[in-house]
C-alpha positions as CSV (number, residue, x, y, z in Angstrom):
1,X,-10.7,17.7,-69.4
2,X,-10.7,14.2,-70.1
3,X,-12.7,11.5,-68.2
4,X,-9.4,9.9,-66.7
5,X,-8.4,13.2,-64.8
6,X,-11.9,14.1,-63.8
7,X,-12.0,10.5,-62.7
8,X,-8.8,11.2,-60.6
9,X,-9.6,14.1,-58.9
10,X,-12.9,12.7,-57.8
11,X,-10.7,9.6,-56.3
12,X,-8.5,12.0,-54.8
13,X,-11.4,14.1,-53.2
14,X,-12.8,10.9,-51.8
15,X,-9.6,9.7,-50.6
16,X,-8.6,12.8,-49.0
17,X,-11.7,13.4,-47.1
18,X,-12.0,9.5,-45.6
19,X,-8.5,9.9,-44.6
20,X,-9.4,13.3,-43.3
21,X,-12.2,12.2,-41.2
22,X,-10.3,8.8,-39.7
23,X,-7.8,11.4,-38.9
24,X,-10.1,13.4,-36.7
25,X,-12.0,10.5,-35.4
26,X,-8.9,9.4,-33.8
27,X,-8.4,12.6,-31.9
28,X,-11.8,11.9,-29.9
29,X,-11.3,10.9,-26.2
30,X,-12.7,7.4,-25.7
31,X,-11.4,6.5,-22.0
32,X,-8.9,7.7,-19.5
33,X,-5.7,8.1,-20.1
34,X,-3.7,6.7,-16.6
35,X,-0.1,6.8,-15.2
36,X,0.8,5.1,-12.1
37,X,1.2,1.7,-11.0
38,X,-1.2,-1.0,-9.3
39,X,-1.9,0.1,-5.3
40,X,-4.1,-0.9,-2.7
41,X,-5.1,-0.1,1.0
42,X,-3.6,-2.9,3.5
43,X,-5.1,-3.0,6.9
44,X,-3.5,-5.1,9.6
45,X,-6.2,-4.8,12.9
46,X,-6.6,-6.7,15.6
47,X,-5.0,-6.3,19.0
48,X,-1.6,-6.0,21.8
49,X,-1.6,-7.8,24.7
50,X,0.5,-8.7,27.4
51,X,1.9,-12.2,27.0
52,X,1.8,-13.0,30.7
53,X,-1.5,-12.1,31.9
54,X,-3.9,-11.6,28.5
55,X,-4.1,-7.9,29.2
56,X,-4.9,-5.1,26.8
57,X,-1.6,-3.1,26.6
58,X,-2.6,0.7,26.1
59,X,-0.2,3.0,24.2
60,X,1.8,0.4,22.1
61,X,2.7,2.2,19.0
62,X,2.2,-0.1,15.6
63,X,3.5,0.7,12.2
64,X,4.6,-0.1,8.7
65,X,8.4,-0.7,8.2
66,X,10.6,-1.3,5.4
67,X,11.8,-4.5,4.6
68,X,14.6,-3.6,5.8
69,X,15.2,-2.0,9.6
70,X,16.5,1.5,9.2
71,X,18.9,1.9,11.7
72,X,20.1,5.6,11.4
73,X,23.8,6.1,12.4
74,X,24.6,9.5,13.7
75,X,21.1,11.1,13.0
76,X,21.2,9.8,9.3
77,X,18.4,8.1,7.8
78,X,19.2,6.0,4.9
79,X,17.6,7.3,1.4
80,X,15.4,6.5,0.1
81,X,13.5,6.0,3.2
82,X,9.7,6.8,3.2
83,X,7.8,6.8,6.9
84,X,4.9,4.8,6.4
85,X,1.9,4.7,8.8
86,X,1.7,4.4,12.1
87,X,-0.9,4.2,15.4
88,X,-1.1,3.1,19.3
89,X,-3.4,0.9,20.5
90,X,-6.7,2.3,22.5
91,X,-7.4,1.5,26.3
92,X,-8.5,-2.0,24.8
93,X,-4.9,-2.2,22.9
94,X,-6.9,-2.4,19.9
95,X,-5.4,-0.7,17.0
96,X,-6.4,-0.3,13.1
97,X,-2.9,0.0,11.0
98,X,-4.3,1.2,7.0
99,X,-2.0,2.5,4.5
100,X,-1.7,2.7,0.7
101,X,1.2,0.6,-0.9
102,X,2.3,-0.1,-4.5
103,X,2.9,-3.3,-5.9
104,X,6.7,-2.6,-6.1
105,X,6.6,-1.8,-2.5
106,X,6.0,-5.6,-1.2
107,X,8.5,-7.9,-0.2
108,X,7.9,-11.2,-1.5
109,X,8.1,-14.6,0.8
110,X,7.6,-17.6,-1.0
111,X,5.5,-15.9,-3.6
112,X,3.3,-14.2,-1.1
113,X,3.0,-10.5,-0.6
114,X,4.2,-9.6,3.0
115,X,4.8,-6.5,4.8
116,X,6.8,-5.7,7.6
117,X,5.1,-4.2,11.4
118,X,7.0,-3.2,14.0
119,X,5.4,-3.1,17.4
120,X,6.9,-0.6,20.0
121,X,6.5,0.4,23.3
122,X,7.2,4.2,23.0
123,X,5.4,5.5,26.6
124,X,8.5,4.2,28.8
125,X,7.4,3.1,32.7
126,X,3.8,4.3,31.8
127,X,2.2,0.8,31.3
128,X,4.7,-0.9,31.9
129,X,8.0,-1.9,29.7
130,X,7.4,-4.3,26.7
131,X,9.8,-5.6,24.3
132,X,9.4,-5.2,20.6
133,X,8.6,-7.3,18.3
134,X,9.0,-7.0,14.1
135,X,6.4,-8.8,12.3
136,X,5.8,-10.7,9.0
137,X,2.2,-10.1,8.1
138,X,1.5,-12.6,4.8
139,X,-1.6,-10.9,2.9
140,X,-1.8,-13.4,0.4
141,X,-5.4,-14.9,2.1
142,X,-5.9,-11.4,2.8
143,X,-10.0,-11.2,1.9
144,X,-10.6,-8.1,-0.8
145,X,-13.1,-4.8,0.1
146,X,-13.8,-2.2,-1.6
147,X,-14.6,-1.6,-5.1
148,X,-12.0,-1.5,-7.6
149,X,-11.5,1.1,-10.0
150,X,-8.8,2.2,-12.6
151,X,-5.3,1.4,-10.9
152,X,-6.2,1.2,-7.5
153,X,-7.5,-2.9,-6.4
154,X,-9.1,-2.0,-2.9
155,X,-8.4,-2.9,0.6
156,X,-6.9,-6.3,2.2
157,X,-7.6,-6.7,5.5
158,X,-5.7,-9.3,7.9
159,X,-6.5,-9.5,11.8
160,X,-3.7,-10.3,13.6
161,X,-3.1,-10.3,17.9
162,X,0.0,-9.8,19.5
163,X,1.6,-10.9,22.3
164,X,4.2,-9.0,23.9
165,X,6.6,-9.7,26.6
166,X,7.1,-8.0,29.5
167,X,11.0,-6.3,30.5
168,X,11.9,-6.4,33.8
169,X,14.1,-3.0,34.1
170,X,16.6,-3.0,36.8
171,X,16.5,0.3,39.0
């Protein structure tokens, strides 16, 4: 064999296990793979009272909404519609709304992330009749908790109090 071809095959040996080895190298798993979008935990807290005499209103139901009211017609909800969070306030109409939302989820108001609250009185005559109210809560001065990790930014918390009005129901 002459030099030149011994030469060659020595090149191509070399060649052909660098290659091999950066091949291989690449298959190792440095980091997570991850699928999803950004999310975090929004709290609104705070409490419902009445707007007439500053009491704690027990039993008011508080949730999450879409930004747009779902108003079923004939027992149909509208798709896609997703029930998001709900709670009632204590004896102290204190209540603690927290639920997980996606960054495609938020309705924007002049470049501020805002989510919508609506604020029932579900227990009839039981303490007393309440109108609703439908809430803008802006979380863009929302402080930040938690600790951060892969997709998932923490918890913004807002404290907001709400007044609501009494109904006067005719018998």
């Amino acid at each position: 064999m002459s030099t030149k071809k011994v030469f060659l095959k020595g090149v191509n040996w070399a060649l052909a296990a660098i290659i091999t080895m950066l091949g291989f190298a690449g298959c190792n798993k440095i980091g997570v793979d991850e699928y999803g979008t950004p999310h975090a935990d929004f709290t609104v807290k705070g409490a419902v009272v009445d707007k007439v005499t500053g009491k704690p209103i027990k039993g008011i139901r508080v949730g999450y909404s879409p930004h747009f009211r779902v108003v079923p017609m004939y027992g149909v909800i509208p798709t896609p519609y997703q029930p998001k969070a709900h709670v009632l306030t204590n004896d102290k109409g204190e209540f603690v709304l927290r639920d997980k939302f996606y960054t495609s989820e938020f309705y924007l108001m002049d470049n501020a992330p805002t989510l919508f609250v609506s604020v029932e009185d579900i227990d009839g005559a039981l303490n007393g009749w309440y109108g609703s109210e439908y809430l803008q809560v802006d979380f863009s001065k929302a402080p930040l908790s938690g600790k951060p990790k892969g997709w998932y930014e923490g918890e913004y918390t807002v404290t907001k109090n709400i007044e609501l009005t009494p109904v006067e129901v005719e018998k």
